[in-house]
C-alpha positions as CSV (number, residue, x, y, z in Angstrom):
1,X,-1.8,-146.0,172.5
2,X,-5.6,-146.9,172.3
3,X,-7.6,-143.5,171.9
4,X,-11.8,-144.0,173.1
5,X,-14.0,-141.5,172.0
6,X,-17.6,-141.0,170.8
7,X,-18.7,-140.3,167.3
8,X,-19.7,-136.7,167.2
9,X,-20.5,-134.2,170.0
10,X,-23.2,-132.0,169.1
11,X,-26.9,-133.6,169.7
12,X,-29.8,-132.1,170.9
13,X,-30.8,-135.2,173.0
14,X,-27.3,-134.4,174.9
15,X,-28.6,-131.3,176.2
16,X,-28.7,-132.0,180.1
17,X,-27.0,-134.9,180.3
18,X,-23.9,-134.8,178.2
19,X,-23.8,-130.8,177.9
20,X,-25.2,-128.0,180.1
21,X,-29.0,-127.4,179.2
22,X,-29.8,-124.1,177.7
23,X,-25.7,-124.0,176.0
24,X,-24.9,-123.3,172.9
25,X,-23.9,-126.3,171.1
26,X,-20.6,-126.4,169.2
27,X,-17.3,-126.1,169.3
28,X,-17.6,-125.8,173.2
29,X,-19.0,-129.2,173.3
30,X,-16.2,-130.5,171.5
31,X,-13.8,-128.8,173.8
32,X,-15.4,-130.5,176.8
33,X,-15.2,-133.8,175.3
34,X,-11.7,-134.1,175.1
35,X,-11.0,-132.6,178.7
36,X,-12.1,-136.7,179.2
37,X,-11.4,-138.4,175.9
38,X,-8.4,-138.7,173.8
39,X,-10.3,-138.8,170.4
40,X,-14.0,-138.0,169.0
41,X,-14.8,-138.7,165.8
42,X,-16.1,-136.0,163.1
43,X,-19.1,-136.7,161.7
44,X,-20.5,-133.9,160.5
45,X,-18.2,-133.9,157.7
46,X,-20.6,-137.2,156.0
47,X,-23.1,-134.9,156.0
48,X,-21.7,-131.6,154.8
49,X,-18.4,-129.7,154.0
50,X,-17.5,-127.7,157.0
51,X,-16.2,-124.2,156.1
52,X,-12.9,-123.2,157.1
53,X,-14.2,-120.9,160.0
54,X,-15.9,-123.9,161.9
55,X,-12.5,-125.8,161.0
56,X,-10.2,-123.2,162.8
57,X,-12.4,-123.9,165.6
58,X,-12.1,-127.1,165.8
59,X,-8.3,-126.7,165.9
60,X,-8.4,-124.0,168.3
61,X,-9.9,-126.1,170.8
62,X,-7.6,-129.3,169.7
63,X,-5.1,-127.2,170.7
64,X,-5.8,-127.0,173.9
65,X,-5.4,-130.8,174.0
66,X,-2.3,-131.7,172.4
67,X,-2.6,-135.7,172.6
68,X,-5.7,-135.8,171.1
69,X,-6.8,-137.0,167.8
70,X,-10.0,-135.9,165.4
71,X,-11.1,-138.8,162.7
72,X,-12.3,-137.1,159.7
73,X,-15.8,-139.2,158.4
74,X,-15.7,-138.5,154.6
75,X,-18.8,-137.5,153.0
76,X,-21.2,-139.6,151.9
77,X,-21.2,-138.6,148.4
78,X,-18.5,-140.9,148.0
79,X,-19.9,-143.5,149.5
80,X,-23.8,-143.6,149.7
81,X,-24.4,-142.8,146.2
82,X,-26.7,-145.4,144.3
83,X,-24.5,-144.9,141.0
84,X,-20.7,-144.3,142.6
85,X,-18.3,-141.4,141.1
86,X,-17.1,-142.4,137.7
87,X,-13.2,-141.5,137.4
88,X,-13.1,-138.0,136.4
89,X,-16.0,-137.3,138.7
90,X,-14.6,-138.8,141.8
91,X,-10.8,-136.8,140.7
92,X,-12.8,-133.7,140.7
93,X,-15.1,-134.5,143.9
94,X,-12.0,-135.6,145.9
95,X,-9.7,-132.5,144.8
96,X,-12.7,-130.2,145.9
97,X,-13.1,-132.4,149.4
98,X,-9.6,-132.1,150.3
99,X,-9.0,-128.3,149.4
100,X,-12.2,-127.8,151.6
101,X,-11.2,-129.4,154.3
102,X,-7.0,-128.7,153.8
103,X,-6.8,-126.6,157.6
104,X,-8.2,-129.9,159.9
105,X,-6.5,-132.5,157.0
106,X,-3.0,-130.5,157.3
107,X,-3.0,-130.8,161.2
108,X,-1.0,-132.8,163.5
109,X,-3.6,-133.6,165.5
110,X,-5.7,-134.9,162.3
111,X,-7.0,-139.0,162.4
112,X,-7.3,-141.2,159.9
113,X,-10.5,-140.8,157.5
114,X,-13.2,-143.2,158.0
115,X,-14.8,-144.5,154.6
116,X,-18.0,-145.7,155.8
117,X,-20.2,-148.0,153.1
118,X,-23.8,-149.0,153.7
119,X,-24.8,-152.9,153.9
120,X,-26.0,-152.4,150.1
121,X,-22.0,-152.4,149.2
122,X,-22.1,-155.8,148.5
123,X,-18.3,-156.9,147.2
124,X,-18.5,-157.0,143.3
125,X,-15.3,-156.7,140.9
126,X,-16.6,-152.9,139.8
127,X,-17.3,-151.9,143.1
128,X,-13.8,-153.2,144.5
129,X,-12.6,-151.7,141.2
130,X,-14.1,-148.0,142.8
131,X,-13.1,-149.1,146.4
132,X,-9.2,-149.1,145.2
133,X,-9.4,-145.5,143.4
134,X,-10.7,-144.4,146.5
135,X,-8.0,-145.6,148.4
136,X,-5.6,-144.7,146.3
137,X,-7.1,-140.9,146.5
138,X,-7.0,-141.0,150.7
139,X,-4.0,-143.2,151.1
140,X,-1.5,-140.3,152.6
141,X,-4.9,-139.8,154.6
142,X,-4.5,-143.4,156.4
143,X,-8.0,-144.3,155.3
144,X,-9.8,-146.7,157.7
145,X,-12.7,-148.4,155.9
146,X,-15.8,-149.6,157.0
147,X,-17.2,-152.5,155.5
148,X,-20.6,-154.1,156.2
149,X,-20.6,-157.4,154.2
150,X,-18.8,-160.2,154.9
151,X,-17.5,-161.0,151.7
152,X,-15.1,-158.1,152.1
153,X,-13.2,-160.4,154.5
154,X,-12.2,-163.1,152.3
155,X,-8.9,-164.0,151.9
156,X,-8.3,-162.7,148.1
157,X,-10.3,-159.0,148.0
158,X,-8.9,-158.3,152.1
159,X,-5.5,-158.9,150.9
160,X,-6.1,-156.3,147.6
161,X,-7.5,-153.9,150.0
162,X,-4.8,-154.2,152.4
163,X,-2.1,-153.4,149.8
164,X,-3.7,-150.3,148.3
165,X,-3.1,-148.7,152.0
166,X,-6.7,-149.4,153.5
167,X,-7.0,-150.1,157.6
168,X,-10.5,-152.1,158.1
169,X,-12.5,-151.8,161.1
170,X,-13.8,-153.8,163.0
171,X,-17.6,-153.3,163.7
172,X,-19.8,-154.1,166.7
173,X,-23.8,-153.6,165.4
174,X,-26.6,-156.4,166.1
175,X,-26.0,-159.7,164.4
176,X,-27.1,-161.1,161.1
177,X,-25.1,-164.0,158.6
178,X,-23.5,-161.6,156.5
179,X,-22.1,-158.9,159.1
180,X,-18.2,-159.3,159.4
181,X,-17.1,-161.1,162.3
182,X,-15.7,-159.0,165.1
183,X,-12.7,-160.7,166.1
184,X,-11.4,-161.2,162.9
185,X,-12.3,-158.1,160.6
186,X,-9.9,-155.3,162.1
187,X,-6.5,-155.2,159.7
188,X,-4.1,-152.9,158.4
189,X,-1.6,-150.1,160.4
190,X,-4.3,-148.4,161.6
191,X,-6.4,-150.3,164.3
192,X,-10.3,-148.7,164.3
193,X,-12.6,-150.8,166.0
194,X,-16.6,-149.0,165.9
195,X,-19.3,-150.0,168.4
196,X,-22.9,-149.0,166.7
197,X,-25.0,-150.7,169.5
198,X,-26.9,-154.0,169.8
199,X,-30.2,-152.7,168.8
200,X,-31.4,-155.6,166.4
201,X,-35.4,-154.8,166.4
202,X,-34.4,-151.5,165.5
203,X,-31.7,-151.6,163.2
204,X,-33.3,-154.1,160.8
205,X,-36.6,-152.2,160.9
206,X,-36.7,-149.7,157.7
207,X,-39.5,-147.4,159.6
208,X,-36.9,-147.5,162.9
209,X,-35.4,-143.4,162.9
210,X,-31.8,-143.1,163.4
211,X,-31.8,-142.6,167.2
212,X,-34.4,-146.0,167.6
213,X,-31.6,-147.5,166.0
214,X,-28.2,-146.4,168.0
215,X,-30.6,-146.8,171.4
216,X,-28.5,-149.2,173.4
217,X,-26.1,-149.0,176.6
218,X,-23.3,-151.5,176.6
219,X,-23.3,-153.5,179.9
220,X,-19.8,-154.3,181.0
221,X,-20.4,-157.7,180.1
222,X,-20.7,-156.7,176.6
223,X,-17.9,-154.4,176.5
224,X,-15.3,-156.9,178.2
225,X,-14.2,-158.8,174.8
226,X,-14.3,-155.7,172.8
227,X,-11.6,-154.3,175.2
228,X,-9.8,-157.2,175.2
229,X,-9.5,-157.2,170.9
230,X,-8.8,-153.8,171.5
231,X,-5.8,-154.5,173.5
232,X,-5.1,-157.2,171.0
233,X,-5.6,-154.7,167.9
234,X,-3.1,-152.4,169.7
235,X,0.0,-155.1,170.0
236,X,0.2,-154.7,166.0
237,X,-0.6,-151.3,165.4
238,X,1.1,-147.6,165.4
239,X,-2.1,-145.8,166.7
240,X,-6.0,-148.0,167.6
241,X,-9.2,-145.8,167.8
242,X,-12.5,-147.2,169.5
243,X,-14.9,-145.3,168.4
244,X,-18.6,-145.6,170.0
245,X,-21.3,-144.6,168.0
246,X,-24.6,-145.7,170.1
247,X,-25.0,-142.1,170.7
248,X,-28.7,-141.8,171.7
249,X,-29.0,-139.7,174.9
250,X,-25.3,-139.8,175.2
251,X,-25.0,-143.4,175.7
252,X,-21.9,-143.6,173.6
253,X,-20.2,-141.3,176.0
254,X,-21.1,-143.5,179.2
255,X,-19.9,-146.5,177.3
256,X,-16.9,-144.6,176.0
257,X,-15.8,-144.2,179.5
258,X,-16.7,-147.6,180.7
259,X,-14.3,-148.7,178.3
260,X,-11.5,-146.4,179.3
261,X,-12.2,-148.0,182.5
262,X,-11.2,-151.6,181.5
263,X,-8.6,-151.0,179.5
264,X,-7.3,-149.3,182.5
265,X,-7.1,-145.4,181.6
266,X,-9.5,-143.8,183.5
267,X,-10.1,-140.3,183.2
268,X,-8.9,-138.3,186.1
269,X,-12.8,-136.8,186.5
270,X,-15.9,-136.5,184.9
271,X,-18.7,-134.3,184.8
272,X,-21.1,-134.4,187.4
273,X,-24.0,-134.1,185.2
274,X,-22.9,-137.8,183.2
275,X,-23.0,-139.3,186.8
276,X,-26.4,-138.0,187.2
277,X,-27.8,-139.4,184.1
278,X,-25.9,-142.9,184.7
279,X,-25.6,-143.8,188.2
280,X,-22.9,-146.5,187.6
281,X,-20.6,-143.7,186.3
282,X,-19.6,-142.6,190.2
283,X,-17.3,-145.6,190.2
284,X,-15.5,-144.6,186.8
285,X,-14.0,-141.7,188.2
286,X,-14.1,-139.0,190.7
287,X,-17.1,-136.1,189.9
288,X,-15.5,-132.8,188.9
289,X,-16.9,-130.1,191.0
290,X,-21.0,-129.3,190.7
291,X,-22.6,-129.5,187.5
292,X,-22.0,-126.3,186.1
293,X,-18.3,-126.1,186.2
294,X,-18.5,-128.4,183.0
């Protein structure tokens, strides 16, 4: 089964396009989401430990949705740090992480975690050395990492990574020599394939903000091959994720859908609001209703 979602589901710049204006974000969003899609990403967990209130919620509305999946993005103190966790600091850090978040991690309906490096992780023996303790914390956890340098995909440290448990992903983001290849980079029994937007003015520029930088709508065109590798990704794995992260304005969830669309599971309706805010939505799937019965 391929499961499409967005990353995350609580933005401001969704309000009145994605989500009713003048809601309450949270969980609600969430809930909303998956009346469409089969998966969304957590992200909120890279940027803070979510108490085990906000976690019941979560799981509550999950529920309601028995197919679907949540990823879990581990924080990025384990990954984003200039000076990374020596061993008895990333035991204690990861024992702390995982009894934190033990409700969402001990559910059913619980993804893989997505270990998410920068571009700086350049592919070194001491960082490969860290890479593997990491795995070897997550690997009951199915950990899906995602690697920015291409030197990662070489025969010898892919093949390391592999047999310490890691699933790689394979990355869509604007081009440049040493990004991994797209065709070539997803591995491992977990397929995860991430679209971050073609936005290459913005996403080299160091003054760019982080929505300048996921600002761009797939065209069908561009989302064609990525559905085919998907399909392909699928034919070797127990369970793919696509996972679209270009979430400015809540372009990630019209692209999200546009991909359901090609590989040929349509949602049964959609929101009328999403249709508003892009047109060529009316030919994914039928409008549910008026906008405020979503």
């Amino acid at each position: 089964m391929i499961r499409v979602g967005p990353a995350g589901w609580s933005y401001a710049d969704w309000e009145g396009r994605i989500h009713p204006r003048g809601g309450t974000r949270g969980p609600d969003d969430l809930d909303r989401l998956l009346d469409v899609f089969a998966c969304v990403e957590l992200n909120v967990s890279f940027y803070r430990d979510p108490d085990s209130k906000a976690q019941e919620s979560w799981l509550q509305r999950l529920a309601r949705h028995p197919d679907a999946r949540l990823p879990v993005k581990l924080h990025q103190r384990f990954t984003h740090e200039s000076a990374l966790l020596a061993r008895g600091e990333l035991d204690r850090a990861m024992g702390a992480w995982r009894a934190g978040l033990a409700p969402l991690l001990g559910s059913a309906q619980c993804g893989p975690v997505l270990v998410q490096f920068p571009f700086s992780f350049q592919p070194n023996a001491a960082r490969e050395e860290y890479l593997v303790r990491l795995l070897d914390a997550l690997v009951d956890l199915r950990p899906v990492v995602e690697l920015r340098r291409r030197g990662w995909f070489e025969p010898e440290p892919r093949a390391r990574l592999l047999a310490h448990g890691a699933s790689l992903a394979a990355l869509d983001m604007p081009e440049h020599p040493d990004h991994p290849d797209l065709q070539t980079a997803a591995a491992g029994p977990v397929g995860y394939v991430r679209l971050h937007g073609r936005n290459r003015s913005a996403w080299f520029d160091r003054s760019a903000g982080r929505d300048q930088r996921y600002n761009h709508l797939y065209s069908r065109a561009e989302l064609a091959p990525i559905a085919r590798l998907a399909r392909e990704v699928s034919a070797r794995t127990a369970e793919t994720y696509v996972i679209v992260n270009n979430h400015f304005e809540g372009k990630a969830v019209a692209n999200g859908l546009d991909l359901m669309v090609l590989l040929e599971q349509p949602p049964a309706c959609i929101p009328a609001r999403w249709a508003d805010a892009f047109v060529h939505l009316r030919r994914a799937a039928p409008l549910h209703g008026q906008q405020g019965l979503f």
